[in-house]
C-alpha positions in Angstrom: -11.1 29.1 103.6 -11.4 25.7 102.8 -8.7 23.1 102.0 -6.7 23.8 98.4 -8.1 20.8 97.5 -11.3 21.6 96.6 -10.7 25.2 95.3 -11.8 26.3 92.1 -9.6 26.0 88.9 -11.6 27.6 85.9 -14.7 28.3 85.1 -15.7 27.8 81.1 -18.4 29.9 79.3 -18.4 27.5 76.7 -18.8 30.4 74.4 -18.7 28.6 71.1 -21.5 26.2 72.0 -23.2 28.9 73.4 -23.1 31.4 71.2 -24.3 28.9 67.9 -26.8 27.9 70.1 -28.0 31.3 70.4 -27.5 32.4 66.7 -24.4 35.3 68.0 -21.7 33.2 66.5 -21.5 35.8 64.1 -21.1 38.7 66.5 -18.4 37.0 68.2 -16.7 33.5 68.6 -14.8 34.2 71.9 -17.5 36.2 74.1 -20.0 34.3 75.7 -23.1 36.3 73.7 -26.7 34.7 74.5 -30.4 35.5 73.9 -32.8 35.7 77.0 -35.5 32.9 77.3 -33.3 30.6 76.5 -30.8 28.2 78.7 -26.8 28.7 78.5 -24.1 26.1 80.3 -21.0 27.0 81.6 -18.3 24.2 83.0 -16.8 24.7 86.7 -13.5 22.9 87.5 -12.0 22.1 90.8 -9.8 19.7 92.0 -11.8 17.8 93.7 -15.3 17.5 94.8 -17.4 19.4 97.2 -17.5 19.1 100.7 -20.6 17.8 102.1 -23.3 20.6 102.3 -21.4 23.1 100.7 -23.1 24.4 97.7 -22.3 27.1 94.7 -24.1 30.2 94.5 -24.5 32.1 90.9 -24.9 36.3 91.1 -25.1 38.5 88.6 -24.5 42.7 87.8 -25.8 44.9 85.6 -24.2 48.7 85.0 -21.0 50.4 85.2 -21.3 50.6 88.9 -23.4 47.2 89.3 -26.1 49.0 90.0 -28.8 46.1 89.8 -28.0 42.8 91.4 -29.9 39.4 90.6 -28.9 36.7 92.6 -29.5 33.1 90.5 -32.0 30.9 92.0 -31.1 27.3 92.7 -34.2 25.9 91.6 -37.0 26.9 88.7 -39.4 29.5 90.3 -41.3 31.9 88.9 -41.1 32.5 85.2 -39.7 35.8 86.1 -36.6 34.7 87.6 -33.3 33.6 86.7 -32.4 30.0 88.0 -29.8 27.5 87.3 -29.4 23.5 87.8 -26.2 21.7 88.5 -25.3 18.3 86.7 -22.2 16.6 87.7 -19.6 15.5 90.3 -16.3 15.1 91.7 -14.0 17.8 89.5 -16.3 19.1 87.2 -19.9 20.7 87.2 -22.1 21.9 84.6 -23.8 24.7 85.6 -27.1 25.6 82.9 -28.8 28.9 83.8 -32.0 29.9 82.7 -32.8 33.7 82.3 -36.9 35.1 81.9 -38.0 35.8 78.7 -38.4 39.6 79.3 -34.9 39.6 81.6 -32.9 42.9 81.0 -30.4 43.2 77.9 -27.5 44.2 78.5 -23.7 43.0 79.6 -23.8 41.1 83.1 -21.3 40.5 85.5 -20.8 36.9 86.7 -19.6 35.5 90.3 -19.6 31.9 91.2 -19.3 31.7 94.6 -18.7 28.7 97.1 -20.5 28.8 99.9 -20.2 27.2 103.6 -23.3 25.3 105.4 -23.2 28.5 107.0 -23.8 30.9 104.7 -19.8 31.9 104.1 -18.5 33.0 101.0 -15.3 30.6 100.9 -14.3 30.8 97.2 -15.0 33.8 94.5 -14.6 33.5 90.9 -15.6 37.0 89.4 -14.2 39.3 86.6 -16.5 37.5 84.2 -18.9 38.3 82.1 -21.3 37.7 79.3 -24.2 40.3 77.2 -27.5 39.3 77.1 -30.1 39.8 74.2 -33.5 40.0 73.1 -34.7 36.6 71.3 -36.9 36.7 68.6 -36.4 33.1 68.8 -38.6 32.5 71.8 -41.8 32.3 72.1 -42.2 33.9 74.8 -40.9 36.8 74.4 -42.2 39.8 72.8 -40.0 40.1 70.0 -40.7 36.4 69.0 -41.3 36.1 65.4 -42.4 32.9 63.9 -41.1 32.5 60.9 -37.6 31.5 59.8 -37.6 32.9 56.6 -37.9 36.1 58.1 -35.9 36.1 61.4 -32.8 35.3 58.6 -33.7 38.8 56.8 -34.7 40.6 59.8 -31.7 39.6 62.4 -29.3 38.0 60.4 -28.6 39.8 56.9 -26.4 41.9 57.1 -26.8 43.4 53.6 -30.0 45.2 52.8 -31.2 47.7 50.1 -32.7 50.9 50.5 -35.4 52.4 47.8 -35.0 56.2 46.7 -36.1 58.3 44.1 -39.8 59.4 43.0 -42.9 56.8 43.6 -42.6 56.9 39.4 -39.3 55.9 39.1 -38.2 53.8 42.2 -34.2 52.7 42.3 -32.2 51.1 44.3 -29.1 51.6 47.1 -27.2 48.8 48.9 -26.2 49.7 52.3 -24.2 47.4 54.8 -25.6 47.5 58.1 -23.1 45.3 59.3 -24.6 44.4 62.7 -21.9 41.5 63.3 -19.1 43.1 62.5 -16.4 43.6 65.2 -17.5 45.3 68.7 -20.6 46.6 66.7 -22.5 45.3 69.7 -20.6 47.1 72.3 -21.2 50.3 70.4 -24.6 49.5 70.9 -24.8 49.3 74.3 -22.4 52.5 74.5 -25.3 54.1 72.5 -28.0 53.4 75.2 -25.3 54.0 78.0 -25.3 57.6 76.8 -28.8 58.2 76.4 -30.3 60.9 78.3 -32.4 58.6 80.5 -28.9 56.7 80.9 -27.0 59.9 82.2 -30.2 61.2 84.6 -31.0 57.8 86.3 -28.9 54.7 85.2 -30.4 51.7 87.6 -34.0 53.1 86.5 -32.7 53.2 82.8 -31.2 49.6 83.1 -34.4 48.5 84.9 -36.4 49.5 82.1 -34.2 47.6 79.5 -36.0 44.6 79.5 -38.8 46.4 77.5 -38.1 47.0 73.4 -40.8 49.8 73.5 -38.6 51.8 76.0 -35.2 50.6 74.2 -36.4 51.6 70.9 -37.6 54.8 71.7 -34.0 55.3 72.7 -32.5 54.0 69.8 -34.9 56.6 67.6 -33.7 59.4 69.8 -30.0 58.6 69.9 -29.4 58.1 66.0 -29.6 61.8 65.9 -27.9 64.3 68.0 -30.7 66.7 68.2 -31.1 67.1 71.6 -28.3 64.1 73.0 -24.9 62.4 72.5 -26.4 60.8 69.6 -25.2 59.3 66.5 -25.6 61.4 63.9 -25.9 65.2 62.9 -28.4 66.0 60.3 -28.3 68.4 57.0 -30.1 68.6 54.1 -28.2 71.1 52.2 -24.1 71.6 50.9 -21.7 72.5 52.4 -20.8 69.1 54.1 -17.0 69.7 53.9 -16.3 69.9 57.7 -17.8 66.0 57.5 -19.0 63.6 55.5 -21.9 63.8 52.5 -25.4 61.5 53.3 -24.8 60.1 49.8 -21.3 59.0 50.4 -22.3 56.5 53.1 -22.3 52.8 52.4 -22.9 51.3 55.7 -23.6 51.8 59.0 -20.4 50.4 60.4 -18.0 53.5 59.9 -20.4 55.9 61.1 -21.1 53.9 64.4 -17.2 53.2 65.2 -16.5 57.0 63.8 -19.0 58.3 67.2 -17.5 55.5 69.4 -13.7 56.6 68.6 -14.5 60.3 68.9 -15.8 59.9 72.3 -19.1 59.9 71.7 -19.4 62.7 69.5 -22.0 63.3 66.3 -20.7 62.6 62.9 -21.8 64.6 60.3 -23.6 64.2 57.8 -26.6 62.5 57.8 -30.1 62.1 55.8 -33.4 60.3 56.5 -32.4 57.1 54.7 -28.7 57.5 57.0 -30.6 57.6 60.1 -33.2 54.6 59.5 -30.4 52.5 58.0 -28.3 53.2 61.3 -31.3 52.5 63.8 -31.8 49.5 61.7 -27.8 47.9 62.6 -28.8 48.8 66.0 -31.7 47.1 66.8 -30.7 43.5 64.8 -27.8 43.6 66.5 -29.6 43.9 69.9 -32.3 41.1 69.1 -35.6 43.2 67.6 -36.4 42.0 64.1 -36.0 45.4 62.0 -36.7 46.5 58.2 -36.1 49.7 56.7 -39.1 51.2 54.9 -39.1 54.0 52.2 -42.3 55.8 51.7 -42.9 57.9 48.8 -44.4 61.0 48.4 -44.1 61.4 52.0 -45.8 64.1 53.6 -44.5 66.3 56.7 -47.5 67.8 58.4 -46.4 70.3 60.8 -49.8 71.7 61.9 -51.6 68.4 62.0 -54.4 69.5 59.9 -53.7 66.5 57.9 -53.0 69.5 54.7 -49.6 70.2 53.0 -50.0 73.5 51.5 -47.8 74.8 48.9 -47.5 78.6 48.4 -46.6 79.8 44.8 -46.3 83.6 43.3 -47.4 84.2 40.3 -44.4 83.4 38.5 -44.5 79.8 40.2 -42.2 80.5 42.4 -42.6 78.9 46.0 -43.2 81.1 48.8 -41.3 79.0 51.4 -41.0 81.9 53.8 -44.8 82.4 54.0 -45.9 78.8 53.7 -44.7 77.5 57.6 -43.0 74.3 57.5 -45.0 72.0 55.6 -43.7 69.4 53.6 -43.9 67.0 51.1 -40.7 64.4 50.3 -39.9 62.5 47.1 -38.7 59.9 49.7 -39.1 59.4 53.7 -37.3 56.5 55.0 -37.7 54.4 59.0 -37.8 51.3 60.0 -40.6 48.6 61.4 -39.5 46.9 64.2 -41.7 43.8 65.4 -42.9 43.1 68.7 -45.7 42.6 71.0 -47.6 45.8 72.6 -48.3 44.5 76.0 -48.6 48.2 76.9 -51.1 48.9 74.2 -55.1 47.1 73.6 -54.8 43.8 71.6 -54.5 44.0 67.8 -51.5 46.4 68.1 -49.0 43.7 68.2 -46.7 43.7 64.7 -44.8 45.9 62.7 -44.2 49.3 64.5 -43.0 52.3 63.4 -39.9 53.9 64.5 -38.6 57.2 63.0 -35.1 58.7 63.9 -35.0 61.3 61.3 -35.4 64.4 63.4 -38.8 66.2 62.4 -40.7 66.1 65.4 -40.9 66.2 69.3 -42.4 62.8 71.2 -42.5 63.9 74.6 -39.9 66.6 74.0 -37.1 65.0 71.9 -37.1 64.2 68.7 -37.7 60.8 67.5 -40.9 59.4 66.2 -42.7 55.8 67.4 -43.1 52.9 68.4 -46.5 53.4 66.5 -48.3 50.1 65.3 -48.6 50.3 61.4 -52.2 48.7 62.1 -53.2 51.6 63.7 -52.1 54.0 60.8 -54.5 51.2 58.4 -57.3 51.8 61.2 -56.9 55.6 61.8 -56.5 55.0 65.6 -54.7 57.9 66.2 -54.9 57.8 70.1 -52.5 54.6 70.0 -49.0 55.6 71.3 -47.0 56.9 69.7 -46.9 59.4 67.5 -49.5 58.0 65.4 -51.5 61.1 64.2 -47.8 62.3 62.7 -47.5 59.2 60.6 -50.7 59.0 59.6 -50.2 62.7 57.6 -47.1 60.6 56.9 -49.1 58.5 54.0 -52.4 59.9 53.9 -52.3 64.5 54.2 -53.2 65.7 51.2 -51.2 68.4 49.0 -52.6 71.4 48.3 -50.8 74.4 45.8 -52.2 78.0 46.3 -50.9 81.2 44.3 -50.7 84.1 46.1 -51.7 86.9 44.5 -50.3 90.5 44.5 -52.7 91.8 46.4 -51.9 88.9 49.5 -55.4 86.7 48.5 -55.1 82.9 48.1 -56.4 81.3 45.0 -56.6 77.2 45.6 -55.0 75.5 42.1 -55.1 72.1 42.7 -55.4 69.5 45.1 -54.3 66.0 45.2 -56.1 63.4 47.4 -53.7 60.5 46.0 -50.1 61.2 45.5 -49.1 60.8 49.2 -48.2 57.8 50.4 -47.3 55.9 47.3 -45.2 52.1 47.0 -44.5 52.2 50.4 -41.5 49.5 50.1 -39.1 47.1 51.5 -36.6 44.3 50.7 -38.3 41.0 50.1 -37.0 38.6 52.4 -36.6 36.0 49.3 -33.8 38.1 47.6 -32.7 41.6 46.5 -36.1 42.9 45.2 -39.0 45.0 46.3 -41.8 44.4 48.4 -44.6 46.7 48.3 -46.6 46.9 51.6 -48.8 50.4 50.9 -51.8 48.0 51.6 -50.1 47.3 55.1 -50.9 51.4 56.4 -53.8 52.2 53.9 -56.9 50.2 52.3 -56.8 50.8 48.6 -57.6 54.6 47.5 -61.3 55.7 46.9 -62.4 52.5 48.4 -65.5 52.4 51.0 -62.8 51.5 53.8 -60.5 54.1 53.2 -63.6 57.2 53.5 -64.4 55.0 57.1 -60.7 55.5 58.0 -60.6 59.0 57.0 -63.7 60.0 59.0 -62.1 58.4 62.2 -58.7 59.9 61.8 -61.2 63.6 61.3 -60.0 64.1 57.3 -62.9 66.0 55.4 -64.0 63.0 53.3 -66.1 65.7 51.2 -62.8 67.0 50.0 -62.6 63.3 48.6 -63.5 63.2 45.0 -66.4 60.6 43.9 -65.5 58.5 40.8 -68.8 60.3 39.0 -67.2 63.9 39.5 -66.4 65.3 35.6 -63.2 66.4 34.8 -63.0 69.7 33.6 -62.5 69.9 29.2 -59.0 70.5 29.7 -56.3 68.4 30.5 -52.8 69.0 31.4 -50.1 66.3 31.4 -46.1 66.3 31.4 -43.9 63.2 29.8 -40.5 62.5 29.3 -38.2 59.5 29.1 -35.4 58.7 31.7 -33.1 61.4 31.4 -29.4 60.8 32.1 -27.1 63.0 34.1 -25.1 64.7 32.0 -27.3 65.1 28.8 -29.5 67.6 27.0 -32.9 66.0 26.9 -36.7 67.3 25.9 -39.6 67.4 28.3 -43.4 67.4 26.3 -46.1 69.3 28.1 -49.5 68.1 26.3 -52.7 70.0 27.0 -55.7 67.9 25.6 -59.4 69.7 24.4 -62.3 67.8 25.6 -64.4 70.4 24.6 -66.3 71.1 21.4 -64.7 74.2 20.9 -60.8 75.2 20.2 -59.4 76.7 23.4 -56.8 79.3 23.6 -54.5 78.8 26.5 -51.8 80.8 28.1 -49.2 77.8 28.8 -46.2 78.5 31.5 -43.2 75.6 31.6 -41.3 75.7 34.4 -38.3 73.5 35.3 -36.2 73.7 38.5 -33.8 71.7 40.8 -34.8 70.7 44.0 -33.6 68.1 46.9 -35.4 64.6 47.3 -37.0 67.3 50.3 -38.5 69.4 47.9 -35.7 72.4 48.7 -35.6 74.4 45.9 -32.7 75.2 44.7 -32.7 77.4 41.0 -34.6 77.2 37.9 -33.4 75.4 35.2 -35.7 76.5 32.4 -38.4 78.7 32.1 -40.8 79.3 28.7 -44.3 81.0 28.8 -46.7 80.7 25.2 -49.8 80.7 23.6 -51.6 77.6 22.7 -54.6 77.1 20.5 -55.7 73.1 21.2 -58.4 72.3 18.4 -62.1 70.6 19.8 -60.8 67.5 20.9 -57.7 67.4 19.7 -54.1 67.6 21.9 -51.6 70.0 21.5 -48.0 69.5 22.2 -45.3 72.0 23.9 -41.5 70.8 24.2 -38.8 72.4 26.7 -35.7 71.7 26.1 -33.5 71.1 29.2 -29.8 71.3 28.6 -27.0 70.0 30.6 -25.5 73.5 30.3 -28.4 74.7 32.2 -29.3 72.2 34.9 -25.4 71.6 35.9 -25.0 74.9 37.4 -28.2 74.2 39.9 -28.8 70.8 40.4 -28.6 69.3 43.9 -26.5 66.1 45.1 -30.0 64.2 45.0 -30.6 64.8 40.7 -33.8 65.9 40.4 -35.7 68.4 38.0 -39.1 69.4 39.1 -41.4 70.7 36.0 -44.3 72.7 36.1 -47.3 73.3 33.8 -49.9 75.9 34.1 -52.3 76.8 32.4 -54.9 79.5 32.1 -58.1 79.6 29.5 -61.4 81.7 29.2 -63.9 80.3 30.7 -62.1 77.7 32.7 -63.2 78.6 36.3 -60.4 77.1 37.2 -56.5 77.3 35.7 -54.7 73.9 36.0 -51.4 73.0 37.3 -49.3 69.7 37.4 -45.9 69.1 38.8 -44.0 66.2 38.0 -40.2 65.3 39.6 -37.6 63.8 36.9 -34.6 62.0 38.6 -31.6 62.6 36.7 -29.8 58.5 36.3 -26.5 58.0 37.0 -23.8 55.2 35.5 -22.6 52.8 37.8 -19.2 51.4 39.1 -18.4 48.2 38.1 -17.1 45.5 39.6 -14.9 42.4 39.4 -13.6 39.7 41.8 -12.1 36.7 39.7 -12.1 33.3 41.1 -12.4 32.0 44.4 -12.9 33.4 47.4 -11.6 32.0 50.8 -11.8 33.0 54.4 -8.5 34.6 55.3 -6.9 34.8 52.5 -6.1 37.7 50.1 -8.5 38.4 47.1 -9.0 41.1 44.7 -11.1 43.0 43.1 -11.2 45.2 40.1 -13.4 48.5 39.8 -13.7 51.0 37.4 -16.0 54.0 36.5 -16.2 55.7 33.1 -17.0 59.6 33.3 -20.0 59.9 31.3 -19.9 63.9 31.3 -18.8 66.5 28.7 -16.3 67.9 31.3 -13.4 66.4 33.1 -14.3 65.6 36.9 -11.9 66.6 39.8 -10.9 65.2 42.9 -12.5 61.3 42.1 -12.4 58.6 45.2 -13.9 55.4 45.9 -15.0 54.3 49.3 -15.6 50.3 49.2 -16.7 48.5 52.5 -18.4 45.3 52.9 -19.8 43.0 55.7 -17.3 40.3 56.7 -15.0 41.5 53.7 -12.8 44.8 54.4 -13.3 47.6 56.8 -14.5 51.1 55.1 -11.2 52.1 52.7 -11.4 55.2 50.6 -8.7 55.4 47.6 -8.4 59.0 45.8 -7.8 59.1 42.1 -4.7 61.1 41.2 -5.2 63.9 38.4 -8.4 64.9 37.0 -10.9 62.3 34.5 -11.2 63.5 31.4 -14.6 63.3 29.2 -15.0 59.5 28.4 -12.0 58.6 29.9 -12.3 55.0 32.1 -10.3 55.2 35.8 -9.3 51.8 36.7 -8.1 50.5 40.6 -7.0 46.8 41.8 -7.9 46.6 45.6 -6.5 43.6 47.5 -8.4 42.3 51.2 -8.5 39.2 53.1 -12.2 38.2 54.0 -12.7 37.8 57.7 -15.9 35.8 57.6 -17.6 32.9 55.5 -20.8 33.2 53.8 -22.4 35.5 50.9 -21.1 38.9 51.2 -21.7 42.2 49.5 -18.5 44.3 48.3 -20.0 48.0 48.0 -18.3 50.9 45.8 -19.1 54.7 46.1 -17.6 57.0 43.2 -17.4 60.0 44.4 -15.7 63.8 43.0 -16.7 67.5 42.2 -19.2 67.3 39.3 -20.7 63.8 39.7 -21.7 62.2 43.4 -23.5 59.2 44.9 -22.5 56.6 41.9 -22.8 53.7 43.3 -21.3 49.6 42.3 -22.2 46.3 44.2 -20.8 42.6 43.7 -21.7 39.4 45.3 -18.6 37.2 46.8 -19.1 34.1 48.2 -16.9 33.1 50.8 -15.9 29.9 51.2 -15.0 27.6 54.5 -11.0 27.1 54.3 -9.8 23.7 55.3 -6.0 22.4 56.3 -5.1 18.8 56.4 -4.4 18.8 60.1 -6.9 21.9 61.5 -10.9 21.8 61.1 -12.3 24.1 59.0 -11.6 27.6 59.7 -14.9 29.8 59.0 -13.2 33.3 60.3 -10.1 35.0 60.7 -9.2 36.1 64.4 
């Protein structure tokens, strides 16, 4: 060992520098948190200065059992190296090291070692350490993204609203991803630490972290628990009393520290929107710019014949038994994350798809992408991965068949357009919609869109031509926006084009289904005969009463209707199926005055029960983003018809900036009403301390 006088005091990570620097101030200000491509200084002390020809060695760790070592050049080499340069003298050094754009993620170990002329280790200063991420920030590496504007959305925010319903009638969820909140990150990292590739090989699964193909394939694996130690358990029909309801989530925060806390163990429940919502919190927080996309009409096509076919009986009824596993959603949600595909040919680069819903296998577990959203738009459906999947995704078509008594098929109708429909996404310039359909298909029946379809091996003859004539009767349902709760009238017209009257056998039906098209009871059901005049319209109504619906209706609020119709000499009888989302009220909200980091606000919520009958067991969940951790408060005693439930919640907000305070209303008869508020946080400042910008 060398004399006391030159041996090390501290070394400084300079975290706070560090981490604005490297836009993580938000995920902690104590850690040293840094983004890879990018230089980082730490401080080393002594008391006094080196000896002559003694030097300082940097190496770093990686894994539970530092399984991969890098050892810190002394000088800039290759661009796939990690060096560092020294600046200083006598008692204090600054030390500025310089990682490779595509260097692993991860946490590292540091050592700062003092070496002899030798080659002797005299002085060690481990038990250090610091987490690396990917930098969208950085040109070179292949997650950079060049705009600002969108690097604030697609990293940053953590707010971000999710669209649901039917293509017809879009609305809106907020959801808290809450990638900065406290030890998010490390819950990150604990979900790619129990990854299957993790458990089987963990230096090769480390190895391969440096690539965000191969770290959000993961990601889309892990958020379920299909076939891993994932995140989240799926189901898509009641009971969910052993766990948690889809539609009660707000954010992806309590689910994430729920798995971490139970040792790695699924929560239950989650749905489609859950899963892309929790994959999104994942990937911002490790560096990958990520947006969560809702498709509509989406279609599941099991077989891959680029078909959804529907089997009905005669009575309308579907034949879900006898018609495989087809499907067709209201709603499909995943994300896009951005990056380059250096593994792929150029003009692959981009948005990519990820899906973590489990539907599919890729490669034998279930999770869906990275697929390049401009191969979906191209119908190159040999790009990896998964691409022929969502390509059925926004273009199958849907076809309805009755199956008659004696077992034969008759073909009803088929419908080219409905799939695929306002594919959308927050607009990065505020809390609307962005519509980016024309991102994964050119516009429908144009001369693009038959090329595409011929590559991706869809019978463009099934396409209709703009010259086909429509038949001389039509068939149309219309209603208004119904509200949960009420009786309200649905209008079946069937219009003549013909020159003479038409008598027409004319069969309503009305039943509840899931947002996945699981039926789940008729509603209403009414069969008559119409005589429509030459040209002329005639008008049926069906009266849907809350009486009726109530007893069936899923947690998702939706009425599918039916119309068919039969006529002599039609060749063909017509059907048309329209879904009719149920609205909900809303929870309001109030936060008076100012707000102010670290010190105790309120806010005051309250929910009016719109229904004719009381509603039991009533709670509100609120969470929010740098505001209050997930807190559920019950309502005592049952709401009454009309009646108005009123709470006062107190918090102290841990963090400056615009926030979002989110309310779930939840109780036996009425679910999934939601409330949202905007506080603004302000920087609190004290005569003889700086500013203070979060609460520790």
């Amino acid at each position: 060992m060398i004399s006391t006088k030159a041996s090390y005091l501290d070394v400084d990570l300079r975290s706070p520098e560090n981490n604005s620097a490297h836009h993580t101030r938000e995920i902690d200000g104590k850690r040293l948190i840094v983004r890879r491509g990018q230089p980082f200084s730490i401080t080393v002390q002594s008391n006094g200065s080196l000896p002559p020809k003694h030097h300082l060695d940097l190496v770093l760790h990686l894994g539970k059992r530092d399984e991969v070592e890098i050892k810190v050049q002394k000088e800039r080499g290759a661009g796939d190296k990690w060096w560092f340069n020294q600046q200083g003298a006598q008692d204090e050094m600054l030390l500025t090291l310089h990682s490779p754009a595509d260097a692993i993620i991860g946490r590292y170990s540091l050592a700062v070692l003092l070496m002899s002329p030798d080659g002797r280790i005299l002085e060690k200063k481990d038990k250090m350490s610091f987490h690396l991420l990917y930098n969208p920030w950085c040109k070179d590496d292949v997650v950079y993204l060049p705009d600002e504007t969108q690097l604030q959305e697609y990293i940053m925010n953590e707010d971000g609203i999710i669209y649901m319903g039917t293509w017809e009638y879009i609305k809106s969820t907020h959801w808290n991803y809450g990638q900065f909140e406290d030890y998010v990150m490390d819950i990150c990292f604990e979900v790619l630490n129990n990854s299957n590739d993790a458990l089987r090989n963990s230096q090769m699964d480390i190895e391969q972290r440096f690539d965000p193909v191969y770290v959000s394939r993961i990601i889309a694996a892990m958020v379920n628990s299909n076939d891993d130690r994932g995140v989240l358990t799926g189901r898509w029909t009641e009971p969910y009393s052993d766990g948690v309801a889809p539609y009660q989530w707000t954010g992806s925060v309590p689910i994430l520290r729920q798995w971490s806390k139970a040792g790695v163990r699924a929560v239950k429940y989650g749905q489609c929107w859950v899963f892309a919502a929790v994959a999104c919190t994942v990937l911002r927080c490790l560096g990958i710019p990520t947006r969560l996309i809702t498709n509509f009409s989406s279609a599941h096509d099991v077989d891959g014949n680029l078909s959804i076919d529907f089997l009905l009986d005669e009575n309308l009824q579907p034949l879900e038994s006898r018609g495989g596993r087809d499907s067709s959603w209201n709603f499909h949600c995943w994300v896009e994350s951005w990056m380059r595909r250096d593994d792929l040919p150029k003009g692959n680069d981009g948005w990519q798809v990820l899906d973590p819903t489990p539907q599919e296998l890729s490669n034998g577990v279930f999770r869906c992408g990275p697929c390049p959203v401009t191969a979906i738009k191209e119908g190159n459906l040999g790009v990896k991965y998964d691409a022929p999947f969502v390509f059925a995704e926004v273009n199958a078509d849907i076809i309805h068949w009755i199956v008659q008594r004696n077992g034969q098929r008759r073909k009803i109708r088929v419908d080219h357009a409905t799939v695929g429909r306002n594919i959308s996404t927050k607009s990065v310039y505020g809390d609307f919609r962005d519509d980016v359909t024309l991102h994964y298909k050119y516009p429908e029946g144009s001369k693009k869109e038959r090329e595409v379809y011929e590559k991706a091996g869809r019978r463009v003859t099934d396409v209709p031509s703009e010259s086909s004539e429509p038949g001389r009767l039509q068939l149309s349902i219309k209603h208004a926006k119904p509200v949960f709760g009420t009786d309200f009238d649905v209008i079946i017209e069937v219009k003549n084009e013909g020159d003479q009257d038409a008598h027409v056998q004319l069969t309503m039906l009305a039943m509840a289904v899931t947002y996945s098209s699981l039926h789940r009871g008729n509603c209403q059901r009414q069969t008559t005969t119409v005589m429509v005049p030459a040209h002329k319209a005639q008008q049926e109504v069906l009266r849907l009463r809350y009486d009726d619906y109530a007893q069936c209706v899923s947690d998702d609020h939706l009425i599918r209707v039916k119309a068919f119709v039969e006529a002599p000499g039609e060749n063909e009888p017509l059907l048309t199926v329209t879904d009719i989302p149920l609205s909900r009220p809303e929870v309001f909200i109030q936060v008076p005055g100012k707000a102010f980091v670290c010190e105790q606000v309120k806010a005051s919520i309250s929910f009016t029960n719109p229904l004719p009958v009381p509603l039991k067991g009533g709670v509100f969940t609120l969470e929010g983003a740098g505001l209050l951790s997930s807190t559920k408060i019950h309502v005592s005693g049952d709401i009454s018809p009309g009646q108005t439930v009123s709470i006062v919640v107190s918090f102290s907000p841990m963090r400056t900036g615009v926030r979002k305070l989110l309310v779930d209303f939840d109780s036996d008869r009425l679910k999934d009403v939601k409330g949202v508020t905007t506080v603004v946080v302000r920087k609190k400042y004290r005569n003889i301390f700086p500013e203070i910008t979060e609460c520790y």
